[in-house]
N, C-alpha and C positions, 0 to 999 in steps of 0.2 A: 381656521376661519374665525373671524370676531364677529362674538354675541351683539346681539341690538346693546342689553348692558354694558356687554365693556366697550362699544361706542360712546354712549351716554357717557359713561364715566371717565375716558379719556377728552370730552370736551367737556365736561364741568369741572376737571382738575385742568387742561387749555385755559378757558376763562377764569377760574381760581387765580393759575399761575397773572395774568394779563391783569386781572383789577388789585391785584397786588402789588405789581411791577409796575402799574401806576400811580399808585398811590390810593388809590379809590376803597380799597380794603383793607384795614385791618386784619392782620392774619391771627390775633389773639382772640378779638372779638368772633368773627367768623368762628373759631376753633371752641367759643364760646356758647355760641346758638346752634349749632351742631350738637354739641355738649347736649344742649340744654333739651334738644329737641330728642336725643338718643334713649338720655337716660333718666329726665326728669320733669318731662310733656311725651303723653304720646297713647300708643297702645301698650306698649309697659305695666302703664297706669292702670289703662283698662284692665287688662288682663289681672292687674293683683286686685283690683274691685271684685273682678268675676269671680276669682280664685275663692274670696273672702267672702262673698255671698254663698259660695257653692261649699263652705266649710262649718259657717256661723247663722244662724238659721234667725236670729235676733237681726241678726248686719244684713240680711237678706230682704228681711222682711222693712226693714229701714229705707235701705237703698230701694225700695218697690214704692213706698211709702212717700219717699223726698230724696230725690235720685243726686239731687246736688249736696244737701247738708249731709248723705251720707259720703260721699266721695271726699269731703271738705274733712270727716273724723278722721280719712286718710291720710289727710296732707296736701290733696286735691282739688283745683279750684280755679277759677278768675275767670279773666275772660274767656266770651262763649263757653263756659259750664256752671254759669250760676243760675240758668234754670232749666238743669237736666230731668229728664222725662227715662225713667228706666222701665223694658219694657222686656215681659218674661217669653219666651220660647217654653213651650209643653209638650208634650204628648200628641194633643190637636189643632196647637194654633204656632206658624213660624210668623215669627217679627221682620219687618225687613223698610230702611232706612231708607230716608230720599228727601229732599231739599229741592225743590220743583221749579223755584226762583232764583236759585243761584248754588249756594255750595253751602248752606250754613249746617256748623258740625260741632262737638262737643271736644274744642282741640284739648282741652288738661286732658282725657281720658283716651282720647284715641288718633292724638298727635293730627299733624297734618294731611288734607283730604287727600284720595288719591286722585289723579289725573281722569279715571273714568267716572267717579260721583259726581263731579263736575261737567262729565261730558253732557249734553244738549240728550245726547240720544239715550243716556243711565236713565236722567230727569223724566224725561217724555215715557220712555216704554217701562219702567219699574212701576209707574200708576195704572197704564194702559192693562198692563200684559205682564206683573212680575212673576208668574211661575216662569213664561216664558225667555225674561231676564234670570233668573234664579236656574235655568237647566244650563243656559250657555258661559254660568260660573260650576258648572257640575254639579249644581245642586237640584234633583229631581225629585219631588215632594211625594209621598202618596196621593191621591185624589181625595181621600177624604181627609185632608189635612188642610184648614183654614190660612190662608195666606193674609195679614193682616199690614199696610201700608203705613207708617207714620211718616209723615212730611214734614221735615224744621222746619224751622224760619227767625228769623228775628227775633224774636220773643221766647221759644219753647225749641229745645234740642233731644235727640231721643238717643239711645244707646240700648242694645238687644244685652238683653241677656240671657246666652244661650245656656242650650241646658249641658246638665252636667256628665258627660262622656258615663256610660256603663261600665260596669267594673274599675271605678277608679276610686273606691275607697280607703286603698292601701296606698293612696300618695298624698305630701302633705300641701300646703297650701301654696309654696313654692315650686313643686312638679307638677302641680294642678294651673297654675299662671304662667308654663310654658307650654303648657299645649295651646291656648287662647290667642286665636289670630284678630286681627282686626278687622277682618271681613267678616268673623262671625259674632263681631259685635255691632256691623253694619247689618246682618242680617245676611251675607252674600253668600254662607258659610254654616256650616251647624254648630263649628269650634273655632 
């Protein structure tokens, strides 16, 4: 039986093949921004920011500091991330993202939005009720743990930065930036 994915993916390689076979696509270009979106925009990025905060306590305190000009000593940058907002996950306070008017997001750091932060009903109940958005991603908070909203927009984009997994001292900044999802640089996630 086929997955809802390999649905999707057999009609976005359908249409690939069709706007090719028209002319209408570039199949370099395309193979291009795929490229581009894979390996050099995205959560990737995030994740070696995180990685780099969670190793270098100078680059941590930077990145808290000016969330864009530190991402920018990365190599990270441009549109929508020139004026990132980084925002720390602790002990008693979890971070968690939202963009209330549309979808606005910090794409060099955590690539493109997914399909549900844009949905109408993320926007509306992550303000309302975000423990109660945050359990039905399996994330169940303590009760005395501060759930704290940041809403982008146009002007200011935000990005969690969660905390650092326990016991993982013994891995280096590399095996520390594969464990980092991009939900839990949405906040939707603890990693």
């Amino acid at each position: 039986m086929a997955q809802p994915d390999d649905d999707i993916a057999l009609r976005v390689q359908a249409l690939e093949q069709a706007l090719v076979a028209k002319g209408l696509v570039d199949p370099a270009a395309l193979a291009a921004f795929v490229d581009a979106y894979e390996n050099r925009i995205g959560p990737k990025n995030g994740a070696r920011v995180v990685a780099r905060a969670w190793t270098d306590p100078a680059y941590k305190a930077r990145l808290l500091e000016n969330g864009a000009a530190a991402i920018g000593e990365l190599g990270y940058g441009g549109l929508q991330g020139e004026n990132l907002v980084v925002v720390e996950n602790t002990a008693d306070t979890h971070n968690l993202i939202v963009c209330t008017l549309c979808s606005c997001y910090p794409w060099p750091v955590l690539g493109l939005p997914p399909v549900w932060y844009k949905s109408p009903a993320y926007r509306a109940r992550a303000v309302k009720e975000p423990r109660a958005v945050l359990k039905e991603f399996g994330l169940d908070l303590p009760a005395e743990m501060q759930v704290r909203v940041w809403d982008s927009s146009a002007e200011i984009r935000y990005m969690v930065l969660p905390r650092r997994p326990a016991e993982t001292q013994h891995l280096d900044e590399r095996e520390l930036a594969a464990m980092v999802t991009r939900d839990g640089m949405i906040g939707t996630a603890t990693i």
